[in-house]
N, C-alpha and C positions, 0 to 999 in steps of 0.2 A: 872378244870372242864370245859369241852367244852360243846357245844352248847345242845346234847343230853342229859345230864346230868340234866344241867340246867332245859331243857323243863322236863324233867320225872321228879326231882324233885319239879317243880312248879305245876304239872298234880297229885302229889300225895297228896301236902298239898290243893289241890282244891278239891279233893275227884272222880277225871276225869279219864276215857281212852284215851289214845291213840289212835288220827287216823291217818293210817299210808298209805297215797294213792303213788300208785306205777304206772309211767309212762315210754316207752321207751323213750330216748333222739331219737329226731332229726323224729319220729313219727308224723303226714305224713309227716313234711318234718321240718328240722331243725330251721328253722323262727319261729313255732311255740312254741317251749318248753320253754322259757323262761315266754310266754304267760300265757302259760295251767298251769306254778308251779305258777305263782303270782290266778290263779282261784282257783286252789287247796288250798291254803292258806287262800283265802276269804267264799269259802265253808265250813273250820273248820280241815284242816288238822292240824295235831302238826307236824309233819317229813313229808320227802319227801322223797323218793325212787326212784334213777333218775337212770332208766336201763341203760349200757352201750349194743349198739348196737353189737351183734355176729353171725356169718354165723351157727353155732352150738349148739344152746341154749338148751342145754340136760334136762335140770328141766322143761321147761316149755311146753306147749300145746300151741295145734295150733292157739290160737289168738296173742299171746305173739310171737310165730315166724312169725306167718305173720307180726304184727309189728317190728320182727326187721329186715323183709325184705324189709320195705318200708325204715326204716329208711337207711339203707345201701346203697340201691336204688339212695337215694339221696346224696350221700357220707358222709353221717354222719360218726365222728371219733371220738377218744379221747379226742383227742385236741379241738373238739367240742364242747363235754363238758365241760371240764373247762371253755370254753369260755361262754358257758350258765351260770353257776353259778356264774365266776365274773359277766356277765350281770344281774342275780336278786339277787346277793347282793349289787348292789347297791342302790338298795331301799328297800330291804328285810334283814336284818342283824339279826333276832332272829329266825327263822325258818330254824332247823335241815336240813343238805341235805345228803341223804348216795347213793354212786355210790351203785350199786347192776348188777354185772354181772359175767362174767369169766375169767380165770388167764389168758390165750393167749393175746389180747389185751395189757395187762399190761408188760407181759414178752417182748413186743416186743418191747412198749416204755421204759423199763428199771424200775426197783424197787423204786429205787434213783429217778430216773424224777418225776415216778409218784406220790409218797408221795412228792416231794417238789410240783411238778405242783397241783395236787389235794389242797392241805393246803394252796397255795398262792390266789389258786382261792374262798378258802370259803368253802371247801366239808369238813364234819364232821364226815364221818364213811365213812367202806368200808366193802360191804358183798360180797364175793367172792365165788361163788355158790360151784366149784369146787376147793377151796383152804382147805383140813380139818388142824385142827391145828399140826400136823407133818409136812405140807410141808408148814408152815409159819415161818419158823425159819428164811429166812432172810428176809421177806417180815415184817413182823410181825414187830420188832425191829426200822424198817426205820419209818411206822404208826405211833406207838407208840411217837418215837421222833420227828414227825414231828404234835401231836395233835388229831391224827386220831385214833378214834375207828374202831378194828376188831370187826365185827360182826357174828356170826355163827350159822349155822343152825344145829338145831337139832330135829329128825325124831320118830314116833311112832316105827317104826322098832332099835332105838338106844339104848341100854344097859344101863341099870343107871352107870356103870363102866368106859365108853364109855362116857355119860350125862358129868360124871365129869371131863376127860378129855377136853369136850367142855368149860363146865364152867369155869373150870382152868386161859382158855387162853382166853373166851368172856370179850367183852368191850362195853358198850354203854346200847344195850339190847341184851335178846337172841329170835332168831328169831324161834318158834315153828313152823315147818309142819304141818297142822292137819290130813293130809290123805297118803295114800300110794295112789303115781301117780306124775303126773305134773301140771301145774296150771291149775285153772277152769276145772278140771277132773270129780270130784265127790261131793255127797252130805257132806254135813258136819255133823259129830256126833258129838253132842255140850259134851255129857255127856263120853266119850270116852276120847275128850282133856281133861275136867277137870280132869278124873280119872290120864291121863298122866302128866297135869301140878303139882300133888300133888308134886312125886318126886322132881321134878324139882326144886321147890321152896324149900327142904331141901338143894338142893346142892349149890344154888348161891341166894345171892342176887340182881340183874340182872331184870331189868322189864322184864316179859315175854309176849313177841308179837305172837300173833297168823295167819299165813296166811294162802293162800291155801283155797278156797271154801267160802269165804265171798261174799257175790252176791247180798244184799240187805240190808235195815235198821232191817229187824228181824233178820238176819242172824250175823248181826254186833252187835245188840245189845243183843242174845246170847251169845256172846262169851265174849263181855263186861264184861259181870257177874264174869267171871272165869277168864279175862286175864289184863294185864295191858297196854296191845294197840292191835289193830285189824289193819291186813295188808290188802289192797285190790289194785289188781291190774286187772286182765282180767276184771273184770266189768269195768273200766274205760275205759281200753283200748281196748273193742269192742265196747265205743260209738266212741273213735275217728274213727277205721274202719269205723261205721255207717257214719261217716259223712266228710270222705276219697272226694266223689264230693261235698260237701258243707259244708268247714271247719269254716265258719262264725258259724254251727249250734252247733259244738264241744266245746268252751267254756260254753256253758248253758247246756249242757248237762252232761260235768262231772260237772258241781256245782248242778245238780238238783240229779242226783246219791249221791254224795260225801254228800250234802245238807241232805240228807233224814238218810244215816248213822251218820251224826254227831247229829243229832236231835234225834236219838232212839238211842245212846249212851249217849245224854244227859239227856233221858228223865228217 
């Protein structure tokens, strides 16, 4: 049982949600992330979602690609990452950390590297926006062997036949879409996901996390109701933008965000 397990099993005998805050690595500039995950974690994060930096970020909208044009910018890399996570595990050793990006990157540092480099560093899952479970067959196996939860997304547009395919081969949690779009796109139908998570939870036992369109403490604690963690990412990551010339301002600002959803999911 690795570190996700762990946390969603201790988050279920408490009677709690997941909150599941999601940042580019190396976002405005790679000094910073080590920073911003130890604020995320004092603000009431349970998991981290630590973006891997891409020229091509197909899922997401345009704040999520402008941050990962800063991060780039600055040469953030792979190996960055890991280098962040051995950095805040050493003082942080109970809080989940899952890369969350695209296969390119990983193909190019090798399957092998990256499951041993990822696992040696501390990383506990890996969502691969563009990996669906057919073309994990050798990626998949190395994870697995080396600790690492596959994570996978699944979409309102997805088949329950198609669901259980996802389910089959998820690991950790499964990560729900709530809308058709790319991040921070559209409003969120609370009553929509629930009708969608019914299925879901006949086919896996699998915490189900919800992202996509969470943007405040009523929005998060909406979805609380119906989900087993709640992901947010562009609302964080347009306060760091916001404060792009005045990065002293960005740590109080994602714990005053982050702050506010973890407090009307607790409430």
């Amino acid at each position: 049982m690795n570190r996700i397990d762990q946390r969603f099993a201790a988050l279920k005998e408490q009677g709690r949600t997941a909150l599941i805050p999601y940042i580019t690595a190396g976002d405005p500039s790679p000094e910073h992330t080590v920073g911003f995950m130890h604020t995320l974690v004092e603000a009431g994060a349970d998991v981290i979602e630590l973006g891997v930096p891409f020229s091509d970020p197909m899922a997401d909208g345009p704040v999520i690609q402008k941050a990962c044009e800063r991060a780039l910018k600055h040469g953030t890399r792979l190996s960055h990452l890991f280098e962040m996570v051995r950095e805040f595990r050493e003082t942080d050793h109970e809080t989940p950390v899952v890369l969350m990006g695209y296969l390119n990157p990983i193909e190019r540092l090798g399957y092998r590297a990256f499951a041993e480099q990822a696992a040696t560093a501390g990383v506990d899952g890996v969502l691969i926006v563009d990996m669906p479970p057919e073309e994990a067959e050798e990626l998949g196996p190395l994870l697995k062997e080396h600790g690492l939860a596959s994570i996978f997304l699944v979409a309102p547009t997805t088949s329950e036949s198609r669901a259980a395919t996802i389910c089959a081969h998820g690991e950790g949690y499964l990560y729900y879409v709530s809308l058709k779009g790319v991040t921070g796109a559209a409003t969120l139908d609370v009553e929509s996901v629930d009708r969608q998570l019914a299925p879901l939870r006949r086919l896996t036992e699998l915490p189900l996390c919800v992202g996509f369109g969470i943007r405040d403490g009523a929005s998060a604690a909406a979805v609380g109701r119906i989900a087993d963690g709640v992901v947010v990412g562009s609302a964080l990551v347009n306060r760091i933008a916001e404060g792009v010339d005045d990065t002293l301002s960005i740590a109080p600002a994602l714990k005053e965000v982050l702050g506010e959803m973890r407090r009307a999911l607790d409430a």
